[in-house]
C-alpha atoms as a printed R data frame, in Angstrom:
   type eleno elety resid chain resno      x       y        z
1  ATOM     1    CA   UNK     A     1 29.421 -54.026 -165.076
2  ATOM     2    CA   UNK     A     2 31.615 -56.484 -162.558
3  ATOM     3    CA   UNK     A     3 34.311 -54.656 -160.557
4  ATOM     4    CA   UNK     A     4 37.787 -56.004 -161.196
5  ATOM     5    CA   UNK     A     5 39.467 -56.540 -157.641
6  ATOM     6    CA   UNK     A     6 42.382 -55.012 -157.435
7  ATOM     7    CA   UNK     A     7 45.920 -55.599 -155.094
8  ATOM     8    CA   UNK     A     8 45.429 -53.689 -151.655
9  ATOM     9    CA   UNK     A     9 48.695 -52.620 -150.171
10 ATOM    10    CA   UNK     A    10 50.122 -52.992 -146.786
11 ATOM    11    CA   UNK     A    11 48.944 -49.555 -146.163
12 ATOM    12    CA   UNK     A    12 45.131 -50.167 -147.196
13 ATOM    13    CA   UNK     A    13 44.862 -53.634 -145.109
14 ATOM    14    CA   UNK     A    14 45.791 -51.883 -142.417
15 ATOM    15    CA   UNK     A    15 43.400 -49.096 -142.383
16 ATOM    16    CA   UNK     A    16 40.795 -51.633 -143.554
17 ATOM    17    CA   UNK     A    17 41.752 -53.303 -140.264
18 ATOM    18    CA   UNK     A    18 41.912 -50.524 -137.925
19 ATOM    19    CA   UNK     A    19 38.166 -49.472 -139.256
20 ATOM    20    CA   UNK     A    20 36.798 -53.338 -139.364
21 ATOM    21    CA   UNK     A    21 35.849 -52.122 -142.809
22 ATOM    22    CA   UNK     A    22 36.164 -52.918 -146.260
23 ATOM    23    CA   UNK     A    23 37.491 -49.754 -148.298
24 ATOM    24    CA   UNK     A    24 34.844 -50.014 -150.873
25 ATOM    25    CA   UNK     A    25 32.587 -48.982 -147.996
26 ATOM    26    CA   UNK     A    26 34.470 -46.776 -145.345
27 ATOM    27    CA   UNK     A    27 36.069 -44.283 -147.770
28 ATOM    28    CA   UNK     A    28 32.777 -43.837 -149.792
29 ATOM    29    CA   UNK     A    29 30.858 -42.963 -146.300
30 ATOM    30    CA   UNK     A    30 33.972 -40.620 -144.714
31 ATOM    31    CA   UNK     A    31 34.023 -38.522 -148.048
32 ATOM    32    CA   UNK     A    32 30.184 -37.694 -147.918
33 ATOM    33    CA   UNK     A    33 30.408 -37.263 -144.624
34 ATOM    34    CA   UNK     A    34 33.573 -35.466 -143.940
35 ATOM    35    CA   UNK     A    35 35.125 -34.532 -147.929
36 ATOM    36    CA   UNK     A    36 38.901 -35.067 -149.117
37 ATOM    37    CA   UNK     A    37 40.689 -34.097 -146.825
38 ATOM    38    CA   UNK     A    38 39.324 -35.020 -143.810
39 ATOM    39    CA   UNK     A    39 38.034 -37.898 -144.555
40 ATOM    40    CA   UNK     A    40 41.975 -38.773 -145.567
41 ATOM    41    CA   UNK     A    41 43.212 -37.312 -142.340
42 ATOM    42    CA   UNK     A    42 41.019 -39.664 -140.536
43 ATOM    43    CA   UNK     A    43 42.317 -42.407 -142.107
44 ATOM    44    CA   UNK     A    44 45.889 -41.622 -142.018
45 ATOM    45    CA   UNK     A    45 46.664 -40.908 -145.615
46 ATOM    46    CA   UNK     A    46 47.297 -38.637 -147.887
47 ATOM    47    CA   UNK     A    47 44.867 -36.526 -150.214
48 ATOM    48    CA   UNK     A    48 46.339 -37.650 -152.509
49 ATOM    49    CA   UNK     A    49 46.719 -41.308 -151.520
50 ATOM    50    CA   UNK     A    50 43.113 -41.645 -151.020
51 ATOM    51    CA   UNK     A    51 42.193 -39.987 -154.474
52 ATOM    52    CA   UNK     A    52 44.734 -43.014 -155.988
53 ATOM    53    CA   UNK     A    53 42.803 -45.959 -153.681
54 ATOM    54    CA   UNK     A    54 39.384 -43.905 -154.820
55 ATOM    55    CA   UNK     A    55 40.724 -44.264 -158.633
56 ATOM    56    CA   UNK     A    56 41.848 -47.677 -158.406
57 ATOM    57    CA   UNK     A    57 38.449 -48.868 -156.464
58 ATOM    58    CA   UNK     A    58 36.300 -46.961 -158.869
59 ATOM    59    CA   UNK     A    59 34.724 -44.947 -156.718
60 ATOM    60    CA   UNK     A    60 33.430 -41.706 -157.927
61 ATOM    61    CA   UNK     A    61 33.928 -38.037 -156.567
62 ATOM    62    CA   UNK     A    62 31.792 -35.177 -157.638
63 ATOM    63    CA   UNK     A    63 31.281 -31.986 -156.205
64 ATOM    64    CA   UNK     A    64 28.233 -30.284 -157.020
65 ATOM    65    CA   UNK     A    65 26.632 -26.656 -156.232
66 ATOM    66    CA   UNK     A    66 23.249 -26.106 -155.110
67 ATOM    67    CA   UNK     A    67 21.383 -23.378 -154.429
68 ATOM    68    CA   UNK     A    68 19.220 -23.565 -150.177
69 ATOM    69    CA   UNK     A    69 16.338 -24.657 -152.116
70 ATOM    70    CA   UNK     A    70 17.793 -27.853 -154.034
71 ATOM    71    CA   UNK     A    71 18.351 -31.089 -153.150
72 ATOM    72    CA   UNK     A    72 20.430 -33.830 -154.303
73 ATOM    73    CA   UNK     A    73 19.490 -37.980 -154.494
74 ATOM    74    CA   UNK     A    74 21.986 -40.165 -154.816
75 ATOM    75    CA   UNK     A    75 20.654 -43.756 -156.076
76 ATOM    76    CA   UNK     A    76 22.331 -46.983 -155.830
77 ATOM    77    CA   UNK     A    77 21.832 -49.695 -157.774
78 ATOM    78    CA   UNK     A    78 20.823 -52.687 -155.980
C-alpha cells in the first residue's frame, strides 16, 4: 500500500535539517532506541508533537512485554 506524502511544517524541515535526515527514518530509529519521550526531547518537540508527526507519517508505536527469555523480530518489508 503507497504512502500518501503529506505537508511537513516549518517545525519538521527543520529538525529534518538539523539531523540530515528524513523523518520517516530518524524518528522511527530514536523511538526504538530511546522511546517517547526521549526520543522527542532529542528532537526538540513535544510528546505529543511527535505522536501527531508519527500519526500523520504512519508510523507505528507498540509497546510490548516480554518475559528475559523472549525475544522480539521486527520484519520489514523490502
Amino acid at each position: 500500500m503507497p504512502t500518501q506524502t503529506m505537508r511537513k511544517t516549518k517545525l519538521m524541515r527543520n529538525v529534518e535539517e538539523q539531523f540530515q535526515r528524513p523523518l520517516e527514518s530518524l524518528v522511527p530509529e530514536m523511538v526504538n532506541e530511546h522511546g517517547m519521550s526521549h526520543a522527542a526531547s532529542e528532537l526538540g518537540v513535544s510528546t505529543a508533537t511527535l505522536g501527531y508527526w508519527m500519526l500523520k507519517l504512519g508510523i507505528r508505536y507498540r509497546r510490548v512485554a516480554v518475559t528475559a527469555d523472549e525475544t522480539i523480530e521486527v520484519k520489514r518489508p523490502g
